[in-house]
C-alpha positions as CSV (number, residue, x, y, z in Angstrom):
1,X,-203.7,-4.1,82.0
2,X,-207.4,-2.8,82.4
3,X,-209.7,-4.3,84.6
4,X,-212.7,-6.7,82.9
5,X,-215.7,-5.2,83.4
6,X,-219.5,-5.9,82.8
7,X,-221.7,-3.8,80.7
8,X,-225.2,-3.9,79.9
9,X,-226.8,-4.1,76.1
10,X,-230.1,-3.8,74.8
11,X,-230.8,-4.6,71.2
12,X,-233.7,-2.3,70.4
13,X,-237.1,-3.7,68.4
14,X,-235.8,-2.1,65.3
15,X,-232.7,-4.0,65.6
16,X,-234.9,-7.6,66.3
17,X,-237.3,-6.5,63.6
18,X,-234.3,-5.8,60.9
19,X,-232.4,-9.5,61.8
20,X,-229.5,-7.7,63.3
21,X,-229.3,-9.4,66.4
22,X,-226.4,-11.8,65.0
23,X,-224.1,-9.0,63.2
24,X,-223.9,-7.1,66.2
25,X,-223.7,-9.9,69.1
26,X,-220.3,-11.4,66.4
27,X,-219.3,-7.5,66.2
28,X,-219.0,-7.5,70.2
29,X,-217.3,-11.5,70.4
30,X,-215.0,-9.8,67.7
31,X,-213.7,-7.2,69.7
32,X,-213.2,-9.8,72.6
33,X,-215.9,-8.5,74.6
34,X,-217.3,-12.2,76.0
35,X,-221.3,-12.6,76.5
36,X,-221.6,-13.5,79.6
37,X,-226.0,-13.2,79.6
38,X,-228.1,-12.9,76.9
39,X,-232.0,-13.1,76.7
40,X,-234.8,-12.2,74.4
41,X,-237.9,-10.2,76.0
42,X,-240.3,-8.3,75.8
43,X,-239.9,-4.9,77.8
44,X,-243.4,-4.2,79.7
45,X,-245.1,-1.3,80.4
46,X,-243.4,-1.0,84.3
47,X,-240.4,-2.2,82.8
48,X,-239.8,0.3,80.7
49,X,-241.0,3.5,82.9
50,X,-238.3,2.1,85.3
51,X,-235.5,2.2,82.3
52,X,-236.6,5.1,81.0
53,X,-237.2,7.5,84.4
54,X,-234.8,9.8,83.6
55,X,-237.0,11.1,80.8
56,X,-240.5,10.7,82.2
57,X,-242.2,13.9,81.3
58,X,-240.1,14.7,78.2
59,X,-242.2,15.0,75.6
60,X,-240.9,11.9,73.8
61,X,-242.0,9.9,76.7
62,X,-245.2,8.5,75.5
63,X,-243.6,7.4,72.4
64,X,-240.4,6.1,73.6
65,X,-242.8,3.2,75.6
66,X,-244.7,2.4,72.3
67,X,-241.5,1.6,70.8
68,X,-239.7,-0.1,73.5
69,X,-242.5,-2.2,73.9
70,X,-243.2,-2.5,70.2
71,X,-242.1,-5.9,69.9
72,X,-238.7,-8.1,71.5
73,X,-235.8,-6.8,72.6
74,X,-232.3,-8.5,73.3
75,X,-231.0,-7.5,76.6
76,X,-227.2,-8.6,76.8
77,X,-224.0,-8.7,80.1
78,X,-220.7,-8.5,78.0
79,X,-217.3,-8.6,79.9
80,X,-213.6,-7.5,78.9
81,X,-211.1,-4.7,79.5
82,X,-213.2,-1.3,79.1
83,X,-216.3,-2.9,78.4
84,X,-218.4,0.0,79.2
85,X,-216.0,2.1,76.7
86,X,-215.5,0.0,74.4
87,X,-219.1,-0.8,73.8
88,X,-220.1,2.9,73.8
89,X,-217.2,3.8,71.2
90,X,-218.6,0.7,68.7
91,X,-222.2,1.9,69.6
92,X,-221.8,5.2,67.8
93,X,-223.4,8.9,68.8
94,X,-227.0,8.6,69.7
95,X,-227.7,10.4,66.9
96,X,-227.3,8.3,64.2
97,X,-226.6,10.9,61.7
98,X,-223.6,11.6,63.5
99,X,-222.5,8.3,63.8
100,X,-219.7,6.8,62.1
101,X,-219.5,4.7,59.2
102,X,-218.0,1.1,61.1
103,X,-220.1,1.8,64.5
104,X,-223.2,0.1,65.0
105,X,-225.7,3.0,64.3
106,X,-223.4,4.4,61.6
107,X,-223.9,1.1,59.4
108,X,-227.4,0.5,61.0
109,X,-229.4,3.2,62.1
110,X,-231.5,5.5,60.2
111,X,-233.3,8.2,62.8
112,X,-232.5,9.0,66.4
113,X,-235.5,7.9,67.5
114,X,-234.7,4.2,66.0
115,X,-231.0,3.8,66.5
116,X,-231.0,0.1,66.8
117,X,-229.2,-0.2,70.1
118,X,-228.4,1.1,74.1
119,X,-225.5,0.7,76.3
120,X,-225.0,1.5,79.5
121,X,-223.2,5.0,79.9
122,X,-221.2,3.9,83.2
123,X,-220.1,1.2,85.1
124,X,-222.9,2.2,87.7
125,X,-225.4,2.2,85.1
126,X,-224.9,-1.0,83.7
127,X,-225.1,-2.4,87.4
128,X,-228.7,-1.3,87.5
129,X,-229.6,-2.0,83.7
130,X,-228.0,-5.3,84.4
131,X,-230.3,-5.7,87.7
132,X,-233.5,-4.7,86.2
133,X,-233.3,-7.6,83.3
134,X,-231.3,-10.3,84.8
135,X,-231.4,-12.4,88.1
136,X,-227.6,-13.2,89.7
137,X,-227.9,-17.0,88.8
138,X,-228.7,-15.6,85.0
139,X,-225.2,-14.3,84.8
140,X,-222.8,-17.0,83.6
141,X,-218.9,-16.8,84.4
142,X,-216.5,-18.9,82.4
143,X,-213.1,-17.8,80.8
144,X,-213.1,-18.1,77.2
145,X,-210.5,-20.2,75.2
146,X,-209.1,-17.1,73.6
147,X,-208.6,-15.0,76.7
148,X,-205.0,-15.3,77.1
149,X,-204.5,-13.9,73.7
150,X,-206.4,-11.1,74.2
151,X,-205.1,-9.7,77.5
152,X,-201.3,-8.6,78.1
């Protein structure tokens, strides 16, 4: 049996803008993956520099924090078995012209530059996604009626 684990999710602007927030939150619960947080924000200016550091200076930059800050985003915990895997595989390739039909940017996304949705790439990484948009208290644990059918 794997160890349940916490990832982090952000539901980009494109994917608030285009009412996909409910198809992919039931795409997640479908899998078994339980929400365990889940707020809708705007990402500011500080925010976002901190999220995005690793590609401060990358020509993209600039307008990578007019997008993210474009309108709301949905910032999402999920738990389960694999989480971090599991959401990655259902996520797609980046680029969303390499994405498969069935993953979230293969039925959803268009460009690269507006692939609807991020996940945390690691279980450290989704520990400090997870810190920079949600306080301890914000993080709810409760076991979910089905979890004894979907653990062996």
């Amino acid at each position: 049996m794997n160890v349940a684990e916490r990832t982090f999710v952000l539901l980009k602007p494109d994917a608030v803008q285009r009412g996909l927030i409910g198809e992919i939150v039931s795409r997640f619960e479908h899998r078994g993956l339980k929400v365990t947080a889940l707020k809708l924000v705007r990402v500011s200016r500080s925010l976002g520099e901190t999220y995005y550091a690793e590609h401060k200076g990358k020509a993209f930059f600039e307008p990578l924090m007019s997008y993210i800050a474009a309108g709301p985003v949905v910032a999402m915990v999920l738990e389960g078995d694999g989480a971090v895997a599991a959401v990655r595989k259902m996520m797609g390739k980046t680029n969303s012209a390499e994405a498969e039909p069935g993953t979230i940017r293969g039925d959803f996304a268009l460009t690269i530059g507006r692939n609807v949705i991020h996940g945390s790439d690691s279980g450290e990484s989704a520990k400090r996604e997870i810190s920079m948009f949600f306080k301890p208290d914000e993080i709810h644990a409760y076991t979910r009626i089905d979890e004894s059918w979907l653990r062996e």
